[in-house]
C-alpha positions in Angstrom: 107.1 87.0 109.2 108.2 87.3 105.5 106.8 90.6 103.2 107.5 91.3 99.9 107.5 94.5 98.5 106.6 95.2 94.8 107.3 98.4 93.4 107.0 100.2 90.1 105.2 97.1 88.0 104.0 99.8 85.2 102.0 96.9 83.6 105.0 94.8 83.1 102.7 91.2 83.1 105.8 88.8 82.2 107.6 90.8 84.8 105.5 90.3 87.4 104.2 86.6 86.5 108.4 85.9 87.2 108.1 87.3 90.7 104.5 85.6 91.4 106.7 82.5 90.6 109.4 83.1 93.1 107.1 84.2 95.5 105.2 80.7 95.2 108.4 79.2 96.6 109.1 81.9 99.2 105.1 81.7 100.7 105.5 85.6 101.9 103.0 86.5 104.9 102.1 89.7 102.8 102.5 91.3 99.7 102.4 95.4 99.3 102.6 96.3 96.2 104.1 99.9 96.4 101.8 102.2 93.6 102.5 102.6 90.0 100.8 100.0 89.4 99.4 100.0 85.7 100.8 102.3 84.0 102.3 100.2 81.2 101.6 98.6 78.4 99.4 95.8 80.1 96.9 97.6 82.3 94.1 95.9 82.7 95.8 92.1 82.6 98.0 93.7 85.5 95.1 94.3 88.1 93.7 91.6 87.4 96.7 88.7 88.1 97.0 91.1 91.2 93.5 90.4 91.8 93.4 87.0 92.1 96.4 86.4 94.8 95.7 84.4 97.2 97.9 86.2 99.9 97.5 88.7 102.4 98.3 91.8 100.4 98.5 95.5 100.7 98.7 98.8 98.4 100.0 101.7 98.1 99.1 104.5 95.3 101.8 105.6 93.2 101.9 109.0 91.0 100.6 107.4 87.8 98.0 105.6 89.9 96.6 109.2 91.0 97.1 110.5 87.8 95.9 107.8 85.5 92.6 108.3 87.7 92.6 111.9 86.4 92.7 111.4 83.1 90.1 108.5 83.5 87.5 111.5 84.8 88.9 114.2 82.1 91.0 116.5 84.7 93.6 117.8 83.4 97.1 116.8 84.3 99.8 118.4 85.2 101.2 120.5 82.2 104.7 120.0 83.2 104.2 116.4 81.8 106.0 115.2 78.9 103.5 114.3 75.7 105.4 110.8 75.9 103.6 110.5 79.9 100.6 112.8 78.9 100.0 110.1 75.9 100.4 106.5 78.1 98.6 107.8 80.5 95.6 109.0 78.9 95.9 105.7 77.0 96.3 103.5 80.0 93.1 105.6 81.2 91.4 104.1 78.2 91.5 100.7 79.1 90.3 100.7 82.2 86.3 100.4 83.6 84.8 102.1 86.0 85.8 99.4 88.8 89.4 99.8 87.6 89.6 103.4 88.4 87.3 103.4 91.8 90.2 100.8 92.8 93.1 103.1 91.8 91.4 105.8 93.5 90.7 104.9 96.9 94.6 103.5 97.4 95.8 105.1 100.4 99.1 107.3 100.0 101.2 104.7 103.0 100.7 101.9 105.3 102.6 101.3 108.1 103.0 97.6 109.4 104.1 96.1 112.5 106.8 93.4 112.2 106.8 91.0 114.3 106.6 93.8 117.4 105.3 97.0 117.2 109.2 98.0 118.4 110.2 97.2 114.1 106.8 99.5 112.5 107.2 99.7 108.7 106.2 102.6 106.7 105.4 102.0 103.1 104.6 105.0 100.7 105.6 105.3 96.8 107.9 108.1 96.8 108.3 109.8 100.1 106.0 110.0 103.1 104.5 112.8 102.4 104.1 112.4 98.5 103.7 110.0 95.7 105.7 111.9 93.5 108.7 113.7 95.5 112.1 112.8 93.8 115.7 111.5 95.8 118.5 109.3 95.1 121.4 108.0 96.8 122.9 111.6 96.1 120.4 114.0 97.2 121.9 116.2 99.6 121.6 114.6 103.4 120.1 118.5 104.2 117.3 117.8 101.7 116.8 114.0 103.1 116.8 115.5 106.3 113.2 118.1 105.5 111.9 115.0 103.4 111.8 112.9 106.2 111.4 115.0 109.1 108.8 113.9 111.1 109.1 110.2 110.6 108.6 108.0 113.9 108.9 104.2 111.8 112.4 103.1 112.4 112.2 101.8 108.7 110.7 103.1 105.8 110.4 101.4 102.3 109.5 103.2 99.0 109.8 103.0 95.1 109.3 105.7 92.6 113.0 106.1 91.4 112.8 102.4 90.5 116.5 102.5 91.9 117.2 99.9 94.5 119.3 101.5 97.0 119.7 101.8 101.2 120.0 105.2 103.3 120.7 105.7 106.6 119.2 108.9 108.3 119.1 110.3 112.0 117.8 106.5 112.8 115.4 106.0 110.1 116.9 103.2 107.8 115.6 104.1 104.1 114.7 101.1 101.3 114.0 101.8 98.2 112.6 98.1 96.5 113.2 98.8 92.7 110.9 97.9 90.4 109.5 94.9 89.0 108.5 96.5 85.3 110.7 99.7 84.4 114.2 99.3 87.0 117.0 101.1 86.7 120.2 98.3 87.0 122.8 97.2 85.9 120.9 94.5 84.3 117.2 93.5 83.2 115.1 91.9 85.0 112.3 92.2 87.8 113.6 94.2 91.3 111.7 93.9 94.3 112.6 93.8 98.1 112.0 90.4 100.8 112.0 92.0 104.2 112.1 88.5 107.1 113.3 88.7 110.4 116.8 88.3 109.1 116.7 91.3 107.7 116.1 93.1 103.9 116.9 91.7 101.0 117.2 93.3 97.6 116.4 90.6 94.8 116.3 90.6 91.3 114.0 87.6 89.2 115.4 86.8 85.9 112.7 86.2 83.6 112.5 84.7 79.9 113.4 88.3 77.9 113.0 88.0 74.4 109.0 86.2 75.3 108.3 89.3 77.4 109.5 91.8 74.9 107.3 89.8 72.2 104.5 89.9 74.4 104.3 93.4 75.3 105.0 94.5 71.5 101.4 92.9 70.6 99.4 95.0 72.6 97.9 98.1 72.0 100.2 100.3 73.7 101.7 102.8 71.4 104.7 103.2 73.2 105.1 99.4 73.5 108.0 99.0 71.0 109.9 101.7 73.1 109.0 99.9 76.1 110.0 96.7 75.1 113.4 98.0 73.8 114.1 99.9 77.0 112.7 98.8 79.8 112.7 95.1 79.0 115.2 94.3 76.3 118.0 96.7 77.9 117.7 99.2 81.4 119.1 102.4 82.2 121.9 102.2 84.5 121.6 103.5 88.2 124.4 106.1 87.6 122.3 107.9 84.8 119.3 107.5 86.2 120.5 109.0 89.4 121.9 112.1 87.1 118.5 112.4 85.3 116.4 112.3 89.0 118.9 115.1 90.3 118.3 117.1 87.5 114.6 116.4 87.9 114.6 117.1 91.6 116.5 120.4 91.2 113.9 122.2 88.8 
């Protein structure tokens, strides 16, 4: 059995056509696509390529899946959010119809699949198992890893959120975060997901045509686009910093 997990796509389109590519080749037995889905500068064009795969395929609902749906039905959000977030998401909102947002809505907060014997259970969730939004890195304190994923009977667990690719081991429960396909923190663009097969899991990274994305997503209506396309495209923010930023996040 071969899954790929796709993370984080924040209406990346280029990004995501790349991996659809690469996946063509690879002929994955399912697909779950992780939450945070289109929350970007190509909303509506990013449900509906995700739409029309023909594979098995699962997903999960991120924080800006949940919360996009809020704004869609005029509830307030959170007012902790920046005006940069409060604005793409209410814009994002915008774009959608009514079958958009009954989709986003009803995405269930995990899945758990069996591989190959119910011995190797997967649970999938966005950001931890018990929320869509919870924050840790590589550095969060193993005490703090340990409340987070107390509880937890799945032997593996896969998640996103962070957009940080990165493994943890803890008490028996190996922990995978996939990256992201649209918005990744790396050491270098491009699209990150994770290929799980019986051999094992596998962090990958699709190279896609740059300078054609960043064009692309620059002549839509987002009005964060240029900023998008600069910095999440163009150039990424580095793992280190990102993990620094997420601490300080995590600690508030």
């Amino acid at each position: 059995m071969k899954i790929a997990a796709l993370y984080d796509i924040h209406g990346n389109l280029p990004a995501l056509q790349a991996v659809m590519a690469e996946l063509d080749q690879i002929r994955p037995d399912l697909i779950v696509i992780g939450g945070d889905i289109a929350a970007g500068p190509m909303p509506v064009r990013t449900l509906e390529r995700l739409f029309q795969l023909n594979y098995p395929i699962k997903f999960i609902r991120g924080n800006n899946d949940r919360e996009v749906v809020m704004a869609y039905d005029g509830i307030p959000l959170r007012p902790d959010l920046s005006d940069k977030a409060r604005e793409k998401l209410e814009w994002v909102a915008q774009q959608l119809n009514r079958s958009h947002r009954d989709f986003l809505a009803d995405l269930p907060e995990y899945v758990i699949q069996s591989f190959d014997d119910s011995e190797r259970d997967i649970l999938f969730c966005h950001a931890t198992p018990t929320s869509d939004e919870e924050i840790f890195t590589p550095i969060t304190p193993k005490e703090r890893l340990g409340e987070i994923f107390h509880g937890v009977v799945q032997p593996y667990v896969v998640c996103g959120h962070t957009h940080i690719q990165f493994e943890l081991q803890l008490d028996g429960i190996r922990i995978i975060n996939a990256g992201s396909v649209g918005m990744p923190f790396a050491e270098r663009p491009g699209a990150y997901w994770l290929l799980i097969t019986p051999d094992g899991f596998e962090f990958k990274c699709t190279l896609y045509d740059l300078e054609s994305a960043a064009s692309e997503i620059r002549a839509t209506q987002d009005p964060q686009a240029h900023d998008f396309a600069e910095k999440n495209v163009l150039t990424v923010p580095a793992p280190v910093q990102a993990m620094e930023m997420l601490e300080r996040l995590r600690a508030k």
